[in-house]
PAVOKOL-122687 format. One record per residue: x, y, z of N, C-alpha, C, CB in turn; residue in three letters. Coordinates in steps of 0.02 Angstrom, whole numbers, plus 32768, in hexadecimal, padded with zeros to 4 digits. Each point is the difference from the previous one (the first is absolute). Glycine has a CB too. Layout:
N
XYZXYZXYZXYZALA ...
REM end
This chain:
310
802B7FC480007FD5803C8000802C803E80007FA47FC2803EUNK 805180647F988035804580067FC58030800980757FE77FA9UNK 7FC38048808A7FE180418015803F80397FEF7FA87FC4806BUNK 804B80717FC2801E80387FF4802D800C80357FA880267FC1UNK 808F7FE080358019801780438036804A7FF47FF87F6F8032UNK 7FF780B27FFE8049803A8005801C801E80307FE0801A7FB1UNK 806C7FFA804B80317FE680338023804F7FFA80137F5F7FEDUNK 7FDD80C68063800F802F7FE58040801780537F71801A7F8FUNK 80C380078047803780008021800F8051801380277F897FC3UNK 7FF3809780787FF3805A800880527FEE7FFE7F7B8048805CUNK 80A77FEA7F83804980107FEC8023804680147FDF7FB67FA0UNK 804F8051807A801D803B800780537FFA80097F8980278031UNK 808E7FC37F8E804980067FFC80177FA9801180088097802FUNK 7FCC7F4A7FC07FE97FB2802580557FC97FCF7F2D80118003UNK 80F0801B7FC3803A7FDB7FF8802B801C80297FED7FE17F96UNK 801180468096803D8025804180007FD480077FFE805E803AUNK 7FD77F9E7FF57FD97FE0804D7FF37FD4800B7FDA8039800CUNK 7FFE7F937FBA7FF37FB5800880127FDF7FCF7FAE800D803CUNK 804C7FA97FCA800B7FE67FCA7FDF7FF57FC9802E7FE78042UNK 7FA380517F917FD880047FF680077FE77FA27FE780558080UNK 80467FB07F6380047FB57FDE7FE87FC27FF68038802B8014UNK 7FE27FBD801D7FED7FB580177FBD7FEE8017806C7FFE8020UNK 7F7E804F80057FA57FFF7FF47FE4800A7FD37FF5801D8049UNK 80247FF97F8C7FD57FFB7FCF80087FCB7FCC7FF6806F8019UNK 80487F867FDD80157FA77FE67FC97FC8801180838016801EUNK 7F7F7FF580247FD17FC580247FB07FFB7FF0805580108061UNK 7F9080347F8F7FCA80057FE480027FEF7FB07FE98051805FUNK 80347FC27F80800C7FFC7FC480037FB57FE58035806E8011UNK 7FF67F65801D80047FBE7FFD7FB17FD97FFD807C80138040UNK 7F597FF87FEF7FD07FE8800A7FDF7FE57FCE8007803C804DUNK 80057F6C7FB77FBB7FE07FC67FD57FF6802980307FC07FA9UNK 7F87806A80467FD7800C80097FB57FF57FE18061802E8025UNK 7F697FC77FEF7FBC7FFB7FE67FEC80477FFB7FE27F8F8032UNK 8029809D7FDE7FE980438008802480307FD37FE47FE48072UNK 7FE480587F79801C80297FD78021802B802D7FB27FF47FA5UNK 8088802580658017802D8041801A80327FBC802D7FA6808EUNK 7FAA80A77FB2803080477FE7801B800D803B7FBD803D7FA7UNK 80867FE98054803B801280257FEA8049800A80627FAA7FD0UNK 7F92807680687FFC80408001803A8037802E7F827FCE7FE7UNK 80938049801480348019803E7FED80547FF5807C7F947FFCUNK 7F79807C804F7FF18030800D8044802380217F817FD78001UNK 80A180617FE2804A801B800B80038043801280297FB77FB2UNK 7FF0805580907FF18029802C803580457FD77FDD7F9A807EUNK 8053805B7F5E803D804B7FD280337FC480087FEE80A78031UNK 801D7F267FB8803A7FE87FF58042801A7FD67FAD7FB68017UNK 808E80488005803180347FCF802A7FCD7FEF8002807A8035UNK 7FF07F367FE3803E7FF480027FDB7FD47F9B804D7FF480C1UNK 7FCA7FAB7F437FE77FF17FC07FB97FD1801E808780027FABUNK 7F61802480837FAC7FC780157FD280047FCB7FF68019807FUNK 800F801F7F5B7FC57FFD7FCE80127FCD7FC67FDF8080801BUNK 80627F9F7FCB80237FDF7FCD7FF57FA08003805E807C800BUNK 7FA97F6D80317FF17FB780147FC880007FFC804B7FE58041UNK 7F8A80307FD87FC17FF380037FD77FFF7FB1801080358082UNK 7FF47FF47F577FF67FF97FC080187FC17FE4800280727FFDUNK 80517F867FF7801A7FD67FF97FCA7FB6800C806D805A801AUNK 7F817FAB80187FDF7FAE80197FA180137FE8806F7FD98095UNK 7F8F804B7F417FBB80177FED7FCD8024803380127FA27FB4UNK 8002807D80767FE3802480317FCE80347FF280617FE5802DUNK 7F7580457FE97FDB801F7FFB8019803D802B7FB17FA37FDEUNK 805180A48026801B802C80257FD1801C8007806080047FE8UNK 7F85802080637FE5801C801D8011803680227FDF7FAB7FF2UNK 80288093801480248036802B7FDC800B8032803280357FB0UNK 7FE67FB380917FF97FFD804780098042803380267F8D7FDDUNK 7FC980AA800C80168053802F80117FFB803E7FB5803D7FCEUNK 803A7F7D80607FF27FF9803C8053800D80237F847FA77FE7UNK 8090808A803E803E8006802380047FE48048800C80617FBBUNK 7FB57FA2806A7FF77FE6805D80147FBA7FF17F8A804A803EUNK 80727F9680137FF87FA380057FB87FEA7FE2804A7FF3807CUNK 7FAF80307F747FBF7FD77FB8800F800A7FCF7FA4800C8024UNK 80A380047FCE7FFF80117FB080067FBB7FE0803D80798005UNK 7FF27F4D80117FE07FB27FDA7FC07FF78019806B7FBC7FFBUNK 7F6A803880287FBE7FF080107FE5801F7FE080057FE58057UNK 800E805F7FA27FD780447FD67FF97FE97FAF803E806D8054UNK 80007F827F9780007FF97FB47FE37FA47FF7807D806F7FE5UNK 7F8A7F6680497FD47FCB7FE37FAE80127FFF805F7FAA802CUNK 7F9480797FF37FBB7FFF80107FF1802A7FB97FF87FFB809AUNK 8034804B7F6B8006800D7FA87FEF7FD37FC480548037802CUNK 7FD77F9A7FDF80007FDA7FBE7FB67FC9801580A680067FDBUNK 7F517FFF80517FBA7FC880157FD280237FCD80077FE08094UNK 7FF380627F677FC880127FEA800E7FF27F977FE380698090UNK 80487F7F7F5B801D7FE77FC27FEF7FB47FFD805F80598000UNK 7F817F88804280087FB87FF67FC37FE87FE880527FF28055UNK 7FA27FE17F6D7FBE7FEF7FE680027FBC800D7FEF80567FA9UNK 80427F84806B7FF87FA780067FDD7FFF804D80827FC97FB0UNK 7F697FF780447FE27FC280398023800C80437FF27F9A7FA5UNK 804A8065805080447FE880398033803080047FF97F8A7FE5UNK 8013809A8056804580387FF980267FF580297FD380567FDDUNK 80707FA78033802D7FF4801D8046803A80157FC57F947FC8UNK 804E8084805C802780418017802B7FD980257FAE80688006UNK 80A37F997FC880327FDC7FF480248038801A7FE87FAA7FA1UNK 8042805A809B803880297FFC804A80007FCF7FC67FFB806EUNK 805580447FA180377FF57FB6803F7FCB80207FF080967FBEUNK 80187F4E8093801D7FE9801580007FAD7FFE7FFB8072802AUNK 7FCF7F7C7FBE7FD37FDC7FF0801B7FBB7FEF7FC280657FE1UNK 804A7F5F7FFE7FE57FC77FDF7FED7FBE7FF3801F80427FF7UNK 7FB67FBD7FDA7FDF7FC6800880227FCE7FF87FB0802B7FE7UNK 80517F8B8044802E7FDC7FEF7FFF7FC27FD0801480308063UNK 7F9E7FC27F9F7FE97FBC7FCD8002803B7FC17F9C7F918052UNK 806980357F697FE280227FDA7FC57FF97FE68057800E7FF9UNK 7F787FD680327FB17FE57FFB7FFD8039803A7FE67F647FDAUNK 803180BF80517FEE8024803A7FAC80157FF58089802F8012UNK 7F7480077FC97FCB801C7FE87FAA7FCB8000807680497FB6UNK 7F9B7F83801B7FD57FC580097FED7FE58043802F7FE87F9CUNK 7FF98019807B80127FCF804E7FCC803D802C80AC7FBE7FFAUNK 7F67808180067FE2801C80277FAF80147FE5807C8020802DUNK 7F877FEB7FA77FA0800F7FEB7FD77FAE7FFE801C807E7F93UNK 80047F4980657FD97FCF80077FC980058034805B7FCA7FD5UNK 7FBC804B806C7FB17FFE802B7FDC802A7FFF801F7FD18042UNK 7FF180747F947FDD80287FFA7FC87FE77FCA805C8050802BUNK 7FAE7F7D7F987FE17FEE7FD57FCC7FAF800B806980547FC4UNK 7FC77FA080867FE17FD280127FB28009803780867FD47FE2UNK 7F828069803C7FE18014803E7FF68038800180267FBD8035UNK 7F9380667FC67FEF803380047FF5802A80357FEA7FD37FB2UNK 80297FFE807F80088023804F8045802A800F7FBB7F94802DUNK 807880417F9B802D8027801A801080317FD780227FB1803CUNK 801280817FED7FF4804C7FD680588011800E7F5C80398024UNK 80C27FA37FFA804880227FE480257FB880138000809E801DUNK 80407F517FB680267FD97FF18052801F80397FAD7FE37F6CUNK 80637FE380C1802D80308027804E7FB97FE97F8F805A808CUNK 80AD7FC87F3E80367FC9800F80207FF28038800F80147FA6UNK 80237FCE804D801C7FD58045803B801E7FF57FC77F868011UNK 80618092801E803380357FF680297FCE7FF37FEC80698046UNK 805C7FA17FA080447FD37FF680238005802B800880047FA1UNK 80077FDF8065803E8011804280567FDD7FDC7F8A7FE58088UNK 809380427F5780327FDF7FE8803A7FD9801D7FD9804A7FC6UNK 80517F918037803A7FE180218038802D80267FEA7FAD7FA6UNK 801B8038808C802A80218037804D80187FBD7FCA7F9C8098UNK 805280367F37802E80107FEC7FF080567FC780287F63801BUNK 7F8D808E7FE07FF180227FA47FDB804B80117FDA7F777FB1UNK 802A808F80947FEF80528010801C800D80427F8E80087FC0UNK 808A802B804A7FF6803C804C7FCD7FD88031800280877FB8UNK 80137F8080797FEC7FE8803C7FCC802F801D806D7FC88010UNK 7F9A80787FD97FC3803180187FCB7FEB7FC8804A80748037UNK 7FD27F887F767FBA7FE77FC97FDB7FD2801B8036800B7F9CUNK 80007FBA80837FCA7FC780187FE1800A803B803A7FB37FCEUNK 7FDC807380697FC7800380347FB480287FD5806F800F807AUNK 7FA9801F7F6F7FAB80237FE27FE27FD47FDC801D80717FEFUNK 80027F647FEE7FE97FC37FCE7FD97FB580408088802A7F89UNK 7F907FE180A57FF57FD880327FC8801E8036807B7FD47FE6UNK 7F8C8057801B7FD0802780277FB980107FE48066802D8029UNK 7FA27FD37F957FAE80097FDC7FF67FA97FF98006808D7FA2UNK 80217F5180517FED7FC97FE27FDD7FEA804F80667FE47F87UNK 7FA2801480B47FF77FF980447FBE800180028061802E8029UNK 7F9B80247FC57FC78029801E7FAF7FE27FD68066807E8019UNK 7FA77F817FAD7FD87FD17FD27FF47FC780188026802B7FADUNK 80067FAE80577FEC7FAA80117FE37FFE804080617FC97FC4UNK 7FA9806980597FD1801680647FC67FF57FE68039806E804CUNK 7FB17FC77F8C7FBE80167FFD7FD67FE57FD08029805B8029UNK 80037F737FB77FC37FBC7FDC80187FCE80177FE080207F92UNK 80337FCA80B07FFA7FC1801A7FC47FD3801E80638033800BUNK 7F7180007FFF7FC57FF080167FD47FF47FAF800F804C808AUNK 80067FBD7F3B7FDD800F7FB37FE77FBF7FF1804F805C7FCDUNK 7F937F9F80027FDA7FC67FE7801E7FDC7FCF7FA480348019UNK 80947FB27FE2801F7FD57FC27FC97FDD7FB9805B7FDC8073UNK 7FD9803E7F5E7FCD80067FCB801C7FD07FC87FDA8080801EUNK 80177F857F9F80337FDF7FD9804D801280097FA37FF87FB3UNK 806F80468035803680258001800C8038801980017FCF7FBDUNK 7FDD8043807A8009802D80287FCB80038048803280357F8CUNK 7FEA8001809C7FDC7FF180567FC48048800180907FC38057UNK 7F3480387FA77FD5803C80157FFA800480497FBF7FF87F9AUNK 8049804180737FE4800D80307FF98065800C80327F6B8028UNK 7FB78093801D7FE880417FFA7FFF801C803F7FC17FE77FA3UNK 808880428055802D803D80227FC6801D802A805F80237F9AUNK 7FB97FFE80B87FD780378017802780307FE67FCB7FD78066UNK 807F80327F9E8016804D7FEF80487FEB7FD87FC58051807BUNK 80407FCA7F39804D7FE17FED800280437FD4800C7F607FFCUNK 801480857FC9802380347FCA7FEE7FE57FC9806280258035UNK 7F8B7FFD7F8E80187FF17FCB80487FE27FD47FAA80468021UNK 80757F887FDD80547FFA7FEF800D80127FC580147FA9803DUNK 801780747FAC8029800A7FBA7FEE7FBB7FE3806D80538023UNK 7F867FB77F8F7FEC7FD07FE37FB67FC280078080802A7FFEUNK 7F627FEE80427FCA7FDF7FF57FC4802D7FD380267FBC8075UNK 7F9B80147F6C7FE680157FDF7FB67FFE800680627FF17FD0UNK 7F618035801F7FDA801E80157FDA7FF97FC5803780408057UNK 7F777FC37FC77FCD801C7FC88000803B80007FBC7FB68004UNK 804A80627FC57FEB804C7FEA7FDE802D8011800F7FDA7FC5UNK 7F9B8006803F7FCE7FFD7FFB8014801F80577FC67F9E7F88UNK 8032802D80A880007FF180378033803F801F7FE07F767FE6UNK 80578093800A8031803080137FFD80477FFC80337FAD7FE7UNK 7F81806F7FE7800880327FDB7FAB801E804780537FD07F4AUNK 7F807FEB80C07FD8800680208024801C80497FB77FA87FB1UNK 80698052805D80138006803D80418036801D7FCB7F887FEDUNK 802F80A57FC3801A80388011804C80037FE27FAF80038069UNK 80697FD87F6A80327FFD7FE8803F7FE880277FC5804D7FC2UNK 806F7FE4802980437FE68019801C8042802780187FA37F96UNK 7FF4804A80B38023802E801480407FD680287F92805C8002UNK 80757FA0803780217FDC80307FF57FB67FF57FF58060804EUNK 802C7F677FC47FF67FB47FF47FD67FEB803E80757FE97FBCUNK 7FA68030807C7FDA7FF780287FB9801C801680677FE88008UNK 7F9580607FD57FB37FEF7FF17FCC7FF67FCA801B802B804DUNK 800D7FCB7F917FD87FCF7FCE7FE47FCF801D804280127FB0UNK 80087FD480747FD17FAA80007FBC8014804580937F897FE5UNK 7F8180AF803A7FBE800280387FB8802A7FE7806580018065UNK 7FB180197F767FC87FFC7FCB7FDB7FC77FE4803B80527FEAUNK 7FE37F957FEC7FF37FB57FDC7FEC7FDE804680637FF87F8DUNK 7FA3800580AE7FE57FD080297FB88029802580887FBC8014UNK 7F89806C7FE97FC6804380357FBE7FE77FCF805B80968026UNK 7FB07F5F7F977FE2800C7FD47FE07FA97FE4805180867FEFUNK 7FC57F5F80447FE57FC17FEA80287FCF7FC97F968044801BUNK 80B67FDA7FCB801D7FE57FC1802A7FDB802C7FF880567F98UNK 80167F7D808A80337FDB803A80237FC07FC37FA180138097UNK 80377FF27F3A80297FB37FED803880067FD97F9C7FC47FFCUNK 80938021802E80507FF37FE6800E7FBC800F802D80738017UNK 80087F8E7FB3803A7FC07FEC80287FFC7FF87FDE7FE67FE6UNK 805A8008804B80357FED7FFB80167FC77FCE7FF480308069UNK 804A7FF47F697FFA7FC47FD5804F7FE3800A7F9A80327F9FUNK 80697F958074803B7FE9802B80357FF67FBD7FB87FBA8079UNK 801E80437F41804B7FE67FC5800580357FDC7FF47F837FE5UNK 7FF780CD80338017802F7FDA8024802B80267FAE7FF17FB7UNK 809C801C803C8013801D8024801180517FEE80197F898024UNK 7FF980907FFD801A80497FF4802F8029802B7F9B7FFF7FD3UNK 80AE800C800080397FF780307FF4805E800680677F747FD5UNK 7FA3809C80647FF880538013804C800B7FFB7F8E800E805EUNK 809A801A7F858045800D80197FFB8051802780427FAB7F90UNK 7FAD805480A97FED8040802580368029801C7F9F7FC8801BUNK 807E800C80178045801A7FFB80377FE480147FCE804D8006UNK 80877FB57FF580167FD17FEE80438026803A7FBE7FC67F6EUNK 8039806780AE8033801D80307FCF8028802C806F80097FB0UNK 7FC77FFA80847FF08039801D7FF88045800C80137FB78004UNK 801280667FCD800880417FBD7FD380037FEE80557FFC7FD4UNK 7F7C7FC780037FB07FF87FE47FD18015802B80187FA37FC6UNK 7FF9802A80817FCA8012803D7FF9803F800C80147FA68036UNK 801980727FC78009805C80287FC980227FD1809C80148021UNK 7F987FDF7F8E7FD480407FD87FC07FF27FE58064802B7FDCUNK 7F847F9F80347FBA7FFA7FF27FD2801F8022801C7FAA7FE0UNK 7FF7802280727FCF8015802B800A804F800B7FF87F888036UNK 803980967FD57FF9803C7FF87FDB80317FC880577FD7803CUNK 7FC880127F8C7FD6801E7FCA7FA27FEC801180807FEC7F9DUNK 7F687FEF807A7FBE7FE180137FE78026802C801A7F987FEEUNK 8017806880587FDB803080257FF980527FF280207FA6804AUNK 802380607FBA800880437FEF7FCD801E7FCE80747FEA8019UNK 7F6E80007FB07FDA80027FD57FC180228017803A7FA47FD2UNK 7FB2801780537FCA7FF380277FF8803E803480127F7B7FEEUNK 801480A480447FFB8030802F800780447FD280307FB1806BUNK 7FFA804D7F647FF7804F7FE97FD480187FC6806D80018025UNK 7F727FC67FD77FE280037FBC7FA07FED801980917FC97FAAUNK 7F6A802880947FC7800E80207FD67FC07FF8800B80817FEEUNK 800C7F497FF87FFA7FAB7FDA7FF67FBA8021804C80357FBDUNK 7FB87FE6807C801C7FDE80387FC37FB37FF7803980888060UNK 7FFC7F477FA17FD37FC57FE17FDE8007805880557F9A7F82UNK 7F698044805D7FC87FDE804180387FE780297F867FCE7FBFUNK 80957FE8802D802C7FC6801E802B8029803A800C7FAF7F84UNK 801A807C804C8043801E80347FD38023803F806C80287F91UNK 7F578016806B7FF68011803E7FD47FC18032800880867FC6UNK 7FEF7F3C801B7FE27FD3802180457FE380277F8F7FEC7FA8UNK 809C80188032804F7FD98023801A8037804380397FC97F70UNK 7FCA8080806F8010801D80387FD9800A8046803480287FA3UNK 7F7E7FC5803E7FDD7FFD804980017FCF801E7FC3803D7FE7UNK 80627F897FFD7FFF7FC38037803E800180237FBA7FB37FBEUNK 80748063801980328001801E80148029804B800A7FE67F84UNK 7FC88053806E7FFF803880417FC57FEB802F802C806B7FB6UNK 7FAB7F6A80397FDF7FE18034800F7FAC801C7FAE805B7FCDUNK 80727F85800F80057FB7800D804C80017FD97F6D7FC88002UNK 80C280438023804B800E7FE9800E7FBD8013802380848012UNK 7FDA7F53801880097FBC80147FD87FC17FC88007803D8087UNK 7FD17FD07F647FF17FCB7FCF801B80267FB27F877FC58052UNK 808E80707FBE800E800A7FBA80457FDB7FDC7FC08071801EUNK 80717F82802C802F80007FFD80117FAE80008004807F802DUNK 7FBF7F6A7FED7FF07FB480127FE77FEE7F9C7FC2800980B6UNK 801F80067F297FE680017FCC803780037FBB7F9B8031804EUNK 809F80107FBE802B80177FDE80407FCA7FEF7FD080728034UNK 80417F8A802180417FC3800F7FF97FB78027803E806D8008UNK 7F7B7F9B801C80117FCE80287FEC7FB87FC37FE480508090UNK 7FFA7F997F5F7FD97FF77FB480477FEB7FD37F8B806F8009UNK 80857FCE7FDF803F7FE27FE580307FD8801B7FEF804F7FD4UNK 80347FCB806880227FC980217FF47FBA7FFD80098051803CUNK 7FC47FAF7FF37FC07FB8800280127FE87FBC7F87802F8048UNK 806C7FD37F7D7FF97FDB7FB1805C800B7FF37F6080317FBFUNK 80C17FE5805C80497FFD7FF1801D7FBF802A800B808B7FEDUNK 7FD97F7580457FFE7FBA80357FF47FC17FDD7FCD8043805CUNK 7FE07FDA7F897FDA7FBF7FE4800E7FD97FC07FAF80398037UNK 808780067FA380067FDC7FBD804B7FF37FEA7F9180397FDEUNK 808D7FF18053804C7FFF800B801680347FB780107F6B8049UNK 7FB580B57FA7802780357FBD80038044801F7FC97FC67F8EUNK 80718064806780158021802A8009802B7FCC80287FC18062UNK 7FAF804A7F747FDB803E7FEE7FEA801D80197FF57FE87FCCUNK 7FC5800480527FE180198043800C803680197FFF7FAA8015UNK 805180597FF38014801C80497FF980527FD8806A7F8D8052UNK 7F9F80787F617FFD80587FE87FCF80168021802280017F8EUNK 7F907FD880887FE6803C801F801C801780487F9D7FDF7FBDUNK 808F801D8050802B803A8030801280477FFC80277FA7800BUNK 7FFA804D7FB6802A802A7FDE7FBD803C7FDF80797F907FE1UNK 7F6780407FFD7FC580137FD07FD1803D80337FFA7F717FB4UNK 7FE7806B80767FD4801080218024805680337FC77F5B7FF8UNK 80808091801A8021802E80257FFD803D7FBF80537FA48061UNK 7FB780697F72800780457FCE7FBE80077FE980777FF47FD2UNK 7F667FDA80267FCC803380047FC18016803280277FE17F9DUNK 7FEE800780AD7FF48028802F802E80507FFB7FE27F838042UNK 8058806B7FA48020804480127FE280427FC280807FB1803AUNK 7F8080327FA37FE080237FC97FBF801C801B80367FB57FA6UNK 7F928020805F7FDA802880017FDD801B80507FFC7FCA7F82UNK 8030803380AD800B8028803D8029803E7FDC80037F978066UNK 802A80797F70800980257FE97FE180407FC6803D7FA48038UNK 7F88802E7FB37FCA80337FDC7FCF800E802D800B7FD57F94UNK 7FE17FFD80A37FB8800C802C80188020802B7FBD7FA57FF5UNK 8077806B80398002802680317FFA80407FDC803F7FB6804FUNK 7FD880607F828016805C7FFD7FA3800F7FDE80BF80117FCCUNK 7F1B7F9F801F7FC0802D7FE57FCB80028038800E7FDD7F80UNK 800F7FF180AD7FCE80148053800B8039802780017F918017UNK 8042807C7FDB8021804780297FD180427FDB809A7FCB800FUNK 7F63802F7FA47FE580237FD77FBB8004801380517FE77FAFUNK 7F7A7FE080487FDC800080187FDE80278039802B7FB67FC6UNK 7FE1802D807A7FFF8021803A800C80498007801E7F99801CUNK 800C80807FC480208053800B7FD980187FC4808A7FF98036UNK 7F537FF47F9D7FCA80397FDB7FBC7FD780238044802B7F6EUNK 7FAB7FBC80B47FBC7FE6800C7FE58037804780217F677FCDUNK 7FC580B6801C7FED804E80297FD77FF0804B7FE980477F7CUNK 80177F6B80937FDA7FE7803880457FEF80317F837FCA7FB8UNK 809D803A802E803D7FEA802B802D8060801D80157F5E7F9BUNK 7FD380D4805F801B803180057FD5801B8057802080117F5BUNK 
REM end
């Protein structure tokens, strides 16, 4: 049965920065049942992101968006370009690793009309074939997934079940229809609490499609991301839901936060003897410092123009 599918990627200088090549290789590879258009929505790339992206038959979209919504900003952009069945928001860091990926993941969407987004199974590559910080984040989503469909309903080729509170992941894929009802694309995380508020809960984990994230691969990476993220986020007025939900637990329940952050990891560094694990130390320590470093000076701010405090 062929349908429509399109796969749309937000870019901003994405041959710097990622490996964004090889994402798009990986799409490109795909034998597939589906007619797929490539759309990439590109925030002023100077460097050659456009040039590739054409190259692999891409579609260009100009993305104005400058805040921490400017990728969220420009997929949701290109959402409104999407005419297929099935859409999918591929980061440029991105790739797919089968080359049936694509197939593998819309099968239960074509199989089951209950369900409404397709979630892969992260990669977690070999201790020899990446960075020890790539594989904890590669290990840490892959974790967090298999938690939250362990309780799921085993199917032919994949596990349903249905999240109280998660994310949308890079590379999983979605009805159109369904995604567009419920307010588009902003944040991943509330999408998917949308999609559930809203009655759309059915997801699938699909355990043989994978999707390797290369997020970040040092600690140089860790810094200027999360910084670039927050920083974004506090001066640009953006401030995801998630983060002021993190900072209020943290200033009220600082003991489970910390129990949640490291103790957790330890525990599964014990249990599995992979000592990956142990980055969330390191991980978790910078970007506490980071963003104690954007939230204190905007509470100080706060407080000293708030005319009830005078």
């Amino acid at each position: 049965m062929q349908s429509s599918l399109t796969v749309v990627i937000a870019t901003m200088n994405s041959v710097t920065n990622a490996p964004f090549r090889d994402c798009m290789a990986s799409i490109r590879k795909q034998r597939t049942q589906h007619e797929i258009r490539l759309l990439v929505a590109d925030g002023g790339s100077t460097d050659e992101t456009l040039t590739v992206a054409r190259s692999y038959g891409a579609e260009i979209i100009n993305n104005p968006a400058v805040t921490e919504l400017g990728f969220s900003g420009g997929k949701n952009r290109a959402l409104g370009c999407v005419e297929s069945e099935f859409v999918s928001m591929i980061d440029a860091d991105n790739i797919l690793v089968e080359d049936d990926y694509l197939d593998r993941m819309t099968n239960p969407l074509l199989a089951d009309p209950r369900i409404d987004v397709t979630v892969p199974t992260p990669y977690v590559p070999a201790r020899r074939d990446a960075p020890s910080i790539t594989r904890y984040f590669c290990r840490r989503e892959h974790d967090y997934w298999f938690d939250l469909s362990h309780h799921g309903r085993c199917r032919d080729s994949w596990v349903e079940f249905h999240p109280i509170a998660t994310a949308i992941p890079n590379a999983a894929i979605l009805r159109t229809a369904v995604l567009r009802s419920t307010g588009g694309w902003d944040y991943d995380t509330e999408v998917a609490a949308r999609l559930i508020a809203r009655g759309h809960g059915g997801f699938a984990l699909v355990p043989e499609a994978h999707r390797f994230h290369a997020e970040m691969s040092s600690y140089r990476d860790v810094i200027r991301k999360f910084s670039r993220r927050i920083s974004n986020q506090f001066e640009n007025f953006t401030q995801k839901p998630e983060v002021a939900r993190e900072l209020d637990a943290a200033t009220r329940r600082p003991v489970q936060t910390l129990a949640h952050e490291l103790i957790r990891p330890l525990s599964r560094t014990a249990a599995t003897g992979d000592w990956t694990y142990l980055q969330a130390v390191p991980v978790f320590t910078i970007r506490t410092v980071l963003l104690i470093k954007w939230w204190a000076p905007s509470i100080y701010h706060r407080n000293r123009d708030d005319p009830t405090n005078s």
